[in-house]
GUSESE-124808 format. One record per residue: residue number from 1; residue in one letter; x, y, z of N, C-alpha, C in turn. Coordinates in pm, whole numbers. Layout:
BEGIN
REC   k r     nu     nv     nw    cau    cav    caw     cu     cv     cw
REC NUM a      X      Y      Z      X      Y      Z      X      Y      Z
...
***
This chain:
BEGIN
REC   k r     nu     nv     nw    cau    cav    caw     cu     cv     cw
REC   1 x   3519   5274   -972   3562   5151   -907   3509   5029   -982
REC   2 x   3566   4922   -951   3510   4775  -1025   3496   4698   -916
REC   3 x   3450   4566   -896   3427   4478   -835   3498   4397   -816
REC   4 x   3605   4384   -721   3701   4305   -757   3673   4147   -790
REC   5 x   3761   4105   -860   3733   3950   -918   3710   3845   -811
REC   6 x   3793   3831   -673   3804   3791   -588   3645   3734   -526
REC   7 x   3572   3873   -496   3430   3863   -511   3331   3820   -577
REC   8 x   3384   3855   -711   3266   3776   -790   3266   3620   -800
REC   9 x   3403   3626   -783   3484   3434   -782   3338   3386   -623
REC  10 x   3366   3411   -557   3269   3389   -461   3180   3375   -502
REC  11 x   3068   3501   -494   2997   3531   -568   2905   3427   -681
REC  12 x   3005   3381   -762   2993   3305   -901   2984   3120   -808
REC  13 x   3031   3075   -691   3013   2924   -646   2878   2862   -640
REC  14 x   2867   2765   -631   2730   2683   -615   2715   2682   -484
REC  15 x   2584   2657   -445   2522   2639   -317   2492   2520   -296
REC  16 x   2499   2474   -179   2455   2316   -161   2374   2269   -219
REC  17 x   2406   2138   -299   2323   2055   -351   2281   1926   -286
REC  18 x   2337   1865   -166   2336   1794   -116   2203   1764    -14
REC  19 x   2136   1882     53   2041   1911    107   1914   1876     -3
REC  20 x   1940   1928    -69   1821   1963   -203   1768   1817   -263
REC  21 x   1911   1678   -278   1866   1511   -328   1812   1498   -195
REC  22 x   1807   1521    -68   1809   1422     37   1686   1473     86
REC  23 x   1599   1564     -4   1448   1633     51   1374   1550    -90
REC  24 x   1458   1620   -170   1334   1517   -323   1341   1395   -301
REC  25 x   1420   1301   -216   1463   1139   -214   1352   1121    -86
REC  26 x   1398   1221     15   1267   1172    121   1074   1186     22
REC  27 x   1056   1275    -13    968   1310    -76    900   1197   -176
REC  28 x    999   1144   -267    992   1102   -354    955    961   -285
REC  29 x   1037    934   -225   1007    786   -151    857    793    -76
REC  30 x    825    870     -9    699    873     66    568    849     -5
REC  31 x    630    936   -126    516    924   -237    491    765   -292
REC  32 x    595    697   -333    566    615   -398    613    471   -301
REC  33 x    592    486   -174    598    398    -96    390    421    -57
REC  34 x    368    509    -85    211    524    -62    108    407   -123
REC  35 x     17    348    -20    -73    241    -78   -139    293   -167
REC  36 x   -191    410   -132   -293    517   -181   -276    523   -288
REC  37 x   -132    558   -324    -59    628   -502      1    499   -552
REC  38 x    -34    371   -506     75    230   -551     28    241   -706
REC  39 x   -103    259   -731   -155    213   -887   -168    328   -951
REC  40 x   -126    456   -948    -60    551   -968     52    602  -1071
REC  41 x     74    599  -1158    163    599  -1266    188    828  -1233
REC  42 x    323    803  -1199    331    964  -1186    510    956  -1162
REC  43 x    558   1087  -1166    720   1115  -1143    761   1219  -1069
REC  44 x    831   1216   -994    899   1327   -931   1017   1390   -979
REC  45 x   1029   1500  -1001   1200   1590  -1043   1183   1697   -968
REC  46 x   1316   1749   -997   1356   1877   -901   1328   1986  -1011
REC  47 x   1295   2087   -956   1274   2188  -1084   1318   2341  -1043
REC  48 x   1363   2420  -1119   1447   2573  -1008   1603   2544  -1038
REC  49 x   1626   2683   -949   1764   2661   -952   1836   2563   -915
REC  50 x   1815   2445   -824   1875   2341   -737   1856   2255   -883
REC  51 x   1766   2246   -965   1791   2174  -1096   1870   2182  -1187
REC  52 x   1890   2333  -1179   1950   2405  -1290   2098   2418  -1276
REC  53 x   2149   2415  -1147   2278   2435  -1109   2342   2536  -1117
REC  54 x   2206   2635  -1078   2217   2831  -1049   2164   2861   -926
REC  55 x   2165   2763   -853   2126   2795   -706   2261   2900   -607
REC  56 x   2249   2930   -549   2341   3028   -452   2372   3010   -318
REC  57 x   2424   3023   -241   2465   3039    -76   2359   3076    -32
REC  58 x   2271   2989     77   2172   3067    156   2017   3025     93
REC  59 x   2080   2971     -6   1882   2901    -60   1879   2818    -38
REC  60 x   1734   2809     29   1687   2694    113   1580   2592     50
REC  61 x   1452   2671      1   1368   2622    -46   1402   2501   -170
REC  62 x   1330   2371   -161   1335   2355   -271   1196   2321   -325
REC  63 x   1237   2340   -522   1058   2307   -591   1118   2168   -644
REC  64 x    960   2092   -561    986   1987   -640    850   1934   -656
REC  65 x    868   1886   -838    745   1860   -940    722   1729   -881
REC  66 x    590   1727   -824    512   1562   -897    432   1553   -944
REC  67 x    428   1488  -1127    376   1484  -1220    237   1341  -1239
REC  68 x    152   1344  -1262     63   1240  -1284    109   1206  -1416
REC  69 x    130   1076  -1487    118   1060  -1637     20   1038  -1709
REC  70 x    -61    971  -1663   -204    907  -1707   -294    949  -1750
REC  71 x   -274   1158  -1710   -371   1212  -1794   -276   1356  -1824
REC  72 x   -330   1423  -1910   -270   1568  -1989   -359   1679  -2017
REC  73 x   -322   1788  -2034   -411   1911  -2100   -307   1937  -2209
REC  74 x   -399   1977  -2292   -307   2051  -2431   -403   2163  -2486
REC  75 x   -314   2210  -2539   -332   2349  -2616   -319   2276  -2788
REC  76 x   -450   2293  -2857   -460   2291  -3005   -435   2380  -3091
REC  77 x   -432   2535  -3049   -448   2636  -3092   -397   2658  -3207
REC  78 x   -253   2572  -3225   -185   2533  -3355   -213   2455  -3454
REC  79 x   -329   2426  -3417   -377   2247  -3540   -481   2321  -3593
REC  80 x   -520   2284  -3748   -597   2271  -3807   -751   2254  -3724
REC  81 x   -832   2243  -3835   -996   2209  -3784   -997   2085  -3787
REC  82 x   -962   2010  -3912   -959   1889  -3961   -848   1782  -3778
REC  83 x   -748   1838  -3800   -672   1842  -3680   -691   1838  -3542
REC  84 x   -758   1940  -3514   -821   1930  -3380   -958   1787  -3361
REC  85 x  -1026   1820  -3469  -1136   1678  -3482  -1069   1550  -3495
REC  86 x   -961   1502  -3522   -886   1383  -3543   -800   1363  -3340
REC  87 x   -800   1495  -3290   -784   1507  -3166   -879   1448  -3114
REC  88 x   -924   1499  -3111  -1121   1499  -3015  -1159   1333  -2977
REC  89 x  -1161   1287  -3125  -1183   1135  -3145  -1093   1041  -3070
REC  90 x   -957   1058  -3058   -856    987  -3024   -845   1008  -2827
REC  91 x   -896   1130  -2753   -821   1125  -2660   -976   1119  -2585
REC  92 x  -1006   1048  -2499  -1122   1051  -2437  -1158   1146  -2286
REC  93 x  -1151   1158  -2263  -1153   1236  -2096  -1084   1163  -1989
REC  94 x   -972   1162  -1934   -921   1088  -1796  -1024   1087  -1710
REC  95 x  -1049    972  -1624  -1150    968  -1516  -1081   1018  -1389
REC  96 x   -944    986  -1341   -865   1025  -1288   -789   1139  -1302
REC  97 x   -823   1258  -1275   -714   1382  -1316   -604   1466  -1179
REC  98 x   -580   1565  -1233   -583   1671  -1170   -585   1670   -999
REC  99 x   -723   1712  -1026   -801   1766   -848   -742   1607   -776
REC 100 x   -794   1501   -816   -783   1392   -761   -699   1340   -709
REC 101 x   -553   1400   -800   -431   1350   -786   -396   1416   -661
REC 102 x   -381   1578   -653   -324   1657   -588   -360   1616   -431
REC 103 x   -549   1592   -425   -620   1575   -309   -499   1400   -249
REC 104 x   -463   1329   -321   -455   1215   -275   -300   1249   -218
REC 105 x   -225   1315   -299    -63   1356   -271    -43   1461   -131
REC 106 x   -155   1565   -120   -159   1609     12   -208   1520    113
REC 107 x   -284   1419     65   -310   1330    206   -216   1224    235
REC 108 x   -106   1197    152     12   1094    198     73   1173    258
REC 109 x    114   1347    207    242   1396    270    187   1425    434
REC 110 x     40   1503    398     51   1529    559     39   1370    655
REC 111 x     17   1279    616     31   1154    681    106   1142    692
REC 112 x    279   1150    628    382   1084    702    478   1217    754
REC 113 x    446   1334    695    539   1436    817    427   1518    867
REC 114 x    302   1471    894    257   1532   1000    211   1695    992
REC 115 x    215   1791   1108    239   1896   1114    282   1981   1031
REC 116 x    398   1942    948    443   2013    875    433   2044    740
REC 117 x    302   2009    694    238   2028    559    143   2111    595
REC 118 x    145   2200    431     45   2300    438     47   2320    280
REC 119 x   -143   2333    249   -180   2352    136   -187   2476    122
REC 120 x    -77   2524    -50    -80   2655    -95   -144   2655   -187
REC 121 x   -157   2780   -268   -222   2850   -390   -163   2727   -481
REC 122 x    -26   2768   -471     44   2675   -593    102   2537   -553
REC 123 x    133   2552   -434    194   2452   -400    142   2349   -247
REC 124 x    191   2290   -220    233   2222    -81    371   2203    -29
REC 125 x    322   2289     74    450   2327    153    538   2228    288
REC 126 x    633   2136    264    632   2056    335    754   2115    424
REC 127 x    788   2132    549    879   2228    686    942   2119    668
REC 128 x   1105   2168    701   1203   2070    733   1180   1989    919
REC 129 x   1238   1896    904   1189   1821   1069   1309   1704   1071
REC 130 x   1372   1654    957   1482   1555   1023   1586   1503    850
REC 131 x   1690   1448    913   1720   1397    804   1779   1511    688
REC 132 x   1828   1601    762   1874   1694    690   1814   1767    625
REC 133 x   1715   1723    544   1554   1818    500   1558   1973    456
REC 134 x   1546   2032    365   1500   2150    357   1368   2231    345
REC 135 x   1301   2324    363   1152   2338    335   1136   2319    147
REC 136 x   1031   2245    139   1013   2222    -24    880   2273    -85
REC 137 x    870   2354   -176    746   2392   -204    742   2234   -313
REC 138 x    614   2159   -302    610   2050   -362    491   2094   -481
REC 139 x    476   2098   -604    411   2120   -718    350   2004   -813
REC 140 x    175   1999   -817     92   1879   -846    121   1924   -970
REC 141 x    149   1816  -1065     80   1897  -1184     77   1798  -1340
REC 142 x     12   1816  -1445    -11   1700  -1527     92   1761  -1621
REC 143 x    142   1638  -1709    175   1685  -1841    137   1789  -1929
REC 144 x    178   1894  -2011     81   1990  -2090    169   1972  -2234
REC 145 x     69   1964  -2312    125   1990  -2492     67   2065  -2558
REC 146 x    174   2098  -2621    136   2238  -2706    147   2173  -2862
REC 147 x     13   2113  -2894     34   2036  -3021     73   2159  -3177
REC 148 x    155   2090  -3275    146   2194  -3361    110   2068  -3489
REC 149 x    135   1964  -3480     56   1848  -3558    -12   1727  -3478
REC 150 x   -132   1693  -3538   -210   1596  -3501   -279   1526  -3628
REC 151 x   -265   1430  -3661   -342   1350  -3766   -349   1197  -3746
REC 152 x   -306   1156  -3645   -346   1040  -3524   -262   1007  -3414
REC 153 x   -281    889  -3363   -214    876  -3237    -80    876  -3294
REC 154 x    -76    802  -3371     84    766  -3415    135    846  -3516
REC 155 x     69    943  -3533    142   1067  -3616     88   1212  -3535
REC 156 x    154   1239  -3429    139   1360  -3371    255   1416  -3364
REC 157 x    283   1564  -3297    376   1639  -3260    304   1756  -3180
REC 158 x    427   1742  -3060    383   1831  -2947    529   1855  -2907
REC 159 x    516   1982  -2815    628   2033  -2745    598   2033  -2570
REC 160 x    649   1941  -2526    586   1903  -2404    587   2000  -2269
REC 161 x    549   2041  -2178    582   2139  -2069    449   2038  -1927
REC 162 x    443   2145  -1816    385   2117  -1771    249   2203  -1717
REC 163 x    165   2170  -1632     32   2271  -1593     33   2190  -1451
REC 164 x    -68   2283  -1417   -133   2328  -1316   -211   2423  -1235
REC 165 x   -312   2360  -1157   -446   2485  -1129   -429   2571  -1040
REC 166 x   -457   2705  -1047   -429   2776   -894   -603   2836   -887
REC 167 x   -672   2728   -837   -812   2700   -790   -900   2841   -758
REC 168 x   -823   2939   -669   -902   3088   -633   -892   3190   -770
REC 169 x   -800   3112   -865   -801   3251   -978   -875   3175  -1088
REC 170 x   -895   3021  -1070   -976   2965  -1230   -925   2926  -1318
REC 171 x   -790   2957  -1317   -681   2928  -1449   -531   2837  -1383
REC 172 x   -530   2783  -1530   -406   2660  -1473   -279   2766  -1531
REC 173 x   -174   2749  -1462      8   2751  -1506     53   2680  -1601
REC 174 x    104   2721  -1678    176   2646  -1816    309   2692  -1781
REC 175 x    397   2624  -1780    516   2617  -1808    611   2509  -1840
REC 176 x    751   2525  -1886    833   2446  -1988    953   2387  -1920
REC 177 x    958   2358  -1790   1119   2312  -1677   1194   2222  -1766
REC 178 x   1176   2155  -1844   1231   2048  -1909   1314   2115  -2034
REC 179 x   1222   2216  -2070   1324   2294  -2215   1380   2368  -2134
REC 180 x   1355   2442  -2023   1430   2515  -1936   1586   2484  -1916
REC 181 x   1543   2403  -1876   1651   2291  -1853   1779   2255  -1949
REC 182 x   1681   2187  -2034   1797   2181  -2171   1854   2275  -2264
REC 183 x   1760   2409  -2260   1851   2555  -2339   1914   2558  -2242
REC 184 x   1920   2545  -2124   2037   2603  -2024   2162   2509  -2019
REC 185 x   2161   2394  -2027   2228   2306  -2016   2326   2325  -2233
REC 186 x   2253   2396  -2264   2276   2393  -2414   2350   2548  -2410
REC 187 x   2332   2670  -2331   2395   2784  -2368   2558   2765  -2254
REC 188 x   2509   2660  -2126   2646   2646  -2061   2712   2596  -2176
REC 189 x   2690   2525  -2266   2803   2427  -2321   2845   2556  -2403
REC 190 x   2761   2626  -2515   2813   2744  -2586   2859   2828  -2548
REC 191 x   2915   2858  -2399   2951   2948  -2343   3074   2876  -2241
REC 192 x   3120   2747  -2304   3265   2706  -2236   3206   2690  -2111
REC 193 x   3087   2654  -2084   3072   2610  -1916   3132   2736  -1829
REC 194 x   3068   2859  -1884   3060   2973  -1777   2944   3047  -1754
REC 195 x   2842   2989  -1828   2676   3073  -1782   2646   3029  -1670
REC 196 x   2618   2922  -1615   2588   2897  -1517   2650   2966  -1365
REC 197 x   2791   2970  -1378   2849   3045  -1271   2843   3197  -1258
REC 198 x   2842   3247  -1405   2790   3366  -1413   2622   3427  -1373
REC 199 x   2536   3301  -1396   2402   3355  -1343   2387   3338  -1169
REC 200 x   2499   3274  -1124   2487   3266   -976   2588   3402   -957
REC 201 x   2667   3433   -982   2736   3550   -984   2611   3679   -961
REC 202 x   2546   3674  -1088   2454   3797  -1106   2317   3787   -953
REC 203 x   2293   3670   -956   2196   3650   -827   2254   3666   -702
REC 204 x   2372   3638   -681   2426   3704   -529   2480   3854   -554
REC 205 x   2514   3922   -689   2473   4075   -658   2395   4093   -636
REC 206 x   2256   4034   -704   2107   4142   -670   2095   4141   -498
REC 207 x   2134   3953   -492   2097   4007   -317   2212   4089   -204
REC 208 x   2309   4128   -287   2440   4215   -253   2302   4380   -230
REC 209 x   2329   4424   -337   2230   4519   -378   2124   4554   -321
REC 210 x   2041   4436   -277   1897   4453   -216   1907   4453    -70
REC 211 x   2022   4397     11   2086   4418    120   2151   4547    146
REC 212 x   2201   4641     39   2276   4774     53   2123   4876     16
REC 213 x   1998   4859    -10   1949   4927    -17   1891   5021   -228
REC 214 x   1995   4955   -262   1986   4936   -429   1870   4902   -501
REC 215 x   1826   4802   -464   1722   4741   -513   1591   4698   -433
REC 216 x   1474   4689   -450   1386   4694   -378   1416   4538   -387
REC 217 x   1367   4497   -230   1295   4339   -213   1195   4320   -258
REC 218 x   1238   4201   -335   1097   4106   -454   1122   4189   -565
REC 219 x   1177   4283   -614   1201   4327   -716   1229   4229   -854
REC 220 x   1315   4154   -826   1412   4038   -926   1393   3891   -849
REC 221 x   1261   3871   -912   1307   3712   -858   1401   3584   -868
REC 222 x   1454   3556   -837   1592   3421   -920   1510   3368  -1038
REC 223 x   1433   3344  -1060   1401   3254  -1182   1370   3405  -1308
REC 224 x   1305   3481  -1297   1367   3600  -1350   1472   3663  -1400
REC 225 x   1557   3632  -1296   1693   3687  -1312   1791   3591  -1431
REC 226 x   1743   3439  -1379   1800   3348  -1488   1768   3388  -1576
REC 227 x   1635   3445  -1672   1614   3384  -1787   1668   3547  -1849
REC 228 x   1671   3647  -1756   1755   3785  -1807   1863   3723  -1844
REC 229 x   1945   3670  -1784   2082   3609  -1848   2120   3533  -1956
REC 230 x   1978   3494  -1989   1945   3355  -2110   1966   3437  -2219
REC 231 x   1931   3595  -2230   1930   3654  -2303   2048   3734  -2361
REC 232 x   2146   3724  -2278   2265   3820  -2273   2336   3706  -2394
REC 233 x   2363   3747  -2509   2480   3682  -2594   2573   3633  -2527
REC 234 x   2609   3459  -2602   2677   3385  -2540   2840   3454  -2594
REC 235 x   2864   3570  -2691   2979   3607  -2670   3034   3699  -2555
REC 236 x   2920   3722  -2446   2993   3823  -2361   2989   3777  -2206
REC 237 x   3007   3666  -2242   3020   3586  -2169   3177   3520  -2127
REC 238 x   3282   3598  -2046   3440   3570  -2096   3469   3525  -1960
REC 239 x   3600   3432  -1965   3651   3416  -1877   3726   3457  -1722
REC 240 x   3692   3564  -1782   3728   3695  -1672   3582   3761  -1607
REC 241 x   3549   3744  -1468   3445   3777  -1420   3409   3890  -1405
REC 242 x   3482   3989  -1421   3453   4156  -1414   3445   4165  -1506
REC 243 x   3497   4145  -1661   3474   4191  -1755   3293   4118  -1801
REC 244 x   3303   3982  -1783   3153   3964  -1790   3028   4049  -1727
REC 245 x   3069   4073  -1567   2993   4162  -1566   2942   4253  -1609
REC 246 x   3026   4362  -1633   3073   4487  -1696   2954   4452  -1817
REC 247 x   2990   4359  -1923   2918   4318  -2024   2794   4318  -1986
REC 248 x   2787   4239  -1893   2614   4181  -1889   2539   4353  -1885
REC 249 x   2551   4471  -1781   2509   4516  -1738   2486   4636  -1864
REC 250 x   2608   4656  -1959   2587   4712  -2070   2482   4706  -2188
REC 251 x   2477   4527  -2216   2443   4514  -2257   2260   4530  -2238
REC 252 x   2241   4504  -2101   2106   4532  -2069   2071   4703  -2112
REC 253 x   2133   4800  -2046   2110   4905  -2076   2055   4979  -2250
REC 254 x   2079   4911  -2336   2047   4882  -2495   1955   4806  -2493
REC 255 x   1991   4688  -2470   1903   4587  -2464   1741   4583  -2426
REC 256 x   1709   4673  -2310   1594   4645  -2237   1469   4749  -2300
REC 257 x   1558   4802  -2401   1486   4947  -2469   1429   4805  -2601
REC 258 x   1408   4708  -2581   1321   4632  -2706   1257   4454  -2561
REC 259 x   1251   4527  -2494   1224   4408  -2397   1091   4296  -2473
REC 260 x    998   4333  -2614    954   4190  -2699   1078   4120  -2742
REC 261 x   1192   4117  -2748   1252   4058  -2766   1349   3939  -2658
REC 262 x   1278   3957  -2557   1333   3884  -2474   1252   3747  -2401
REC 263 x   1244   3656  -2404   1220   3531  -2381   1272   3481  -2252
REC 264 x   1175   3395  -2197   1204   3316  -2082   1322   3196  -2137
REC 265 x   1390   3143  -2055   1479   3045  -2093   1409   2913  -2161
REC 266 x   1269   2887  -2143   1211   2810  -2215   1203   2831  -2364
REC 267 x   1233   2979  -2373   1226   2982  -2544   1102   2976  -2606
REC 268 x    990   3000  -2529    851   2973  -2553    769   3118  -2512
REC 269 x    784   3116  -2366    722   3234  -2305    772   3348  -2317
REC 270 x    713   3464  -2365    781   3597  -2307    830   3629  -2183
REC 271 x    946   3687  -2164    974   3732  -2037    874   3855  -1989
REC 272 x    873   3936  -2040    796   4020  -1990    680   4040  -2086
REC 273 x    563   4095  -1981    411   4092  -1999    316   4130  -1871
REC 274 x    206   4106  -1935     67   4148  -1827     42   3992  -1769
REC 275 x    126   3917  -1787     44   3785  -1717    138   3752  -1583
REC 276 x     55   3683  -1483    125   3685  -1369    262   3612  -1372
REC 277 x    258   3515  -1472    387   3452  -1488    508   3527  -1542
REC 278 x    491   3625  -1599    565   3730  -1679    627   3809  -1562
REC 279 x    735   3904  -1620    796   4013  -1535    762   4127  -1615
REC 280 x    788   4253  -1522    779   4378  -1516    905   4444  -1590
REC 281 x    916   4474  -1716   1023   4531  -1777   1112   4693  -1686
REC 282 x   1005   4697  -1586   1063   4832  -1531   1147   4769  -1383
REC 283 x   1105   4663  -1341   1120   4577  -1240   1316   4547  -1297
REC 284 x   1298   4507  -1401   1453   4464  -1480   1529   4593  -1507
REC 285 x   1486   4679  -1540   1559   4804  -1572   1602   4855  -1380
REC 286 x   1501   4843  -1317   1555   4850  -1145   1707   4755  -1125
REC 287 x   1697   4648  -1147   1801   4561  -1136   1889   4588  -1209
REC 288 x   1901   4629  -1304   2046   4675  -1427   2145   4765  -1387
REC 289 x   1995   4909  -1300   2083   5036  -1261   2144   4976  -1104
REC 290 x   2055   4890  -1035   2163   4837   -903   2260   4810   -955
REC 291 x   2266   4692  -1031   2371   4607  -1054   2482   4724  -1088
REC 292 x   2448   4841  -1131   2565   4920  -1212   2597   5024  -1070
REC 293 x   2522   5054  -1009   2560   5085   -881   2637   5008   -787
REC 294 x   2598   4908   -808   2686   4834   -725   2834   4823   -766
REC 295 x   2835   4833   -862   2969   4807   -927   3036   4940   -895
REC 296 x   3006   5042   -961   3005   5196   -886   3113   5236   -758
REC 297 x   3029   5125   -650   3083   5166   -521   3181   5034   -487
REC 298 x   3183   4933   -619   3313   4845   -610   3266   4718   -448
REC 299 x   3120   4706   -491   3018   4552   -449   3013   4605   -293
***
């Protein structure tokens, strides 16, 4: 059996975006209507699928970044000796960082919605309550560079991403939403503006799948699942939604037998690994044989 097209056409639509501006706009405003944060130099964006425009039917949550500018962490690991010491000299210690920021951003939010804030590992969790609102995991976090030249202020090079601390384990999050962003926005265009509908396609099978019993829950997380797709050649990627499928799921089956070769959509990180940010290469090989089951019994 196959899946009929009909379905995947479904399947393949966007999910409200409309909910998703009218939580970062409340958010965003609260923040920077704050006395507290007025002298404050920082930014808010949306980051996830509701950014990416691979969100699905039925997602609620949204992530949304607020960034401090005023101070940064970087990674030298790429510079010289000479390099790193021409660093050292130039950037002094922020007096204002981090801890400070986050402590001051949880005390505006729970001040103006109240009740419905709650401090996480990673995030702050703000409950929907009016105004259309969705629940938002909200994310503190500074600039991060990954320098690969330094020989002064005005002759550097970095590849910019962002960080943040998750306080009970000791270690900050590095990641890249912004290149995220733009390889994705860069393989839709190489792909005739059909990756995107195709990675919402592939995310309402898994939860097709994980609803029929196919796939374990938490198995494939959506941001996972995107950057599996980042990987699938932009030639098998066709206008016809069953045959893409068909493709994608083939191609994994080959494919996953060299899983160092596969990259997060940032183009930076490995997809799979031992680090918590990483996935489980056996976790993806679970999702390949659903997905091919599913197809199997024709969705």
């Amino acid at each position: 059996m196959t899946i009929p097209e009909t379905t995947l056409s479904a399947w393949s639509n966007p999910g409200a975006q409309t909910t998703a501006q009218t939580t970062h706009t409340s958010i965003r405003n609260t923040l920077k209507n704050s006395a507290l944060l007025a002298r404050r130099d920082f930014d808010t964006y949306l980051q996830g699928s509701y950014r990416n425009s691979t969100n699905t039917r039925g997602n609620s949550d949204v992530d949304i970044v607020v960034e401090l500018n005023s101070a940064f962490r970087a990674s030298q690991r790429l510079l010289t000796g000479q390099e790193r010491r021409a660093y050292e000299a130039a950037f002094p210690d922020a007096v204002y960082g981090w801890s400070e920021f986050r402590s001051d951003v949880l005390w505006v939010l729970d001040y103006y919605y109240g009740g419905l804030v709650t401090s996480g590992r990673k995030a702050i969790r703000v409950e929907p309550g009016a105004s259309g609102r969705v629940p938002a995991d909200v994310v503190v976090t500074l600039p991060y560079r990954l320098y690969y030249k330094f020989n002064s202020s005005a002759d550097q090079g970095y590849v910019e991403g962002m960080t943040f601390r998750i306080s009970d384990e000791n270690r900050w999050v590095v990641n890249y939403p912004k290149l995220h962003y733009a390889n994705g926005a860069r393989k839709q265009s190489s792909t005739a503006d059909r990756y995107k509908a195709r990675v919402r396609m592939i995310k309402n099978a898994r939860r097709r799948a994980t609803e029929l019993g196919l796939l374990s829950r938490g198995a494939a997380p959506s941001y996972y699942v995107e950057c599996l797709m980042y990987n699938v050649p932009d030639d098998q990627f066709h206008l016809s939604l069953e045959l893409t499928y068909l493709n994608v799921v083939v191609f994994l089956f080959s494919a996953l037998n060299r899983p160092e070769d596969f990259t997060q959509q940032n183009g930076l990180i490995k997809l799979f690994g031992p680090e918590p940010e990483q996935w489980n290469v056996a976790q993806a090989r679970e999702l390949r044989d659903a997905l091919w089951a599913l197809w199997e019994r024709g969705g």
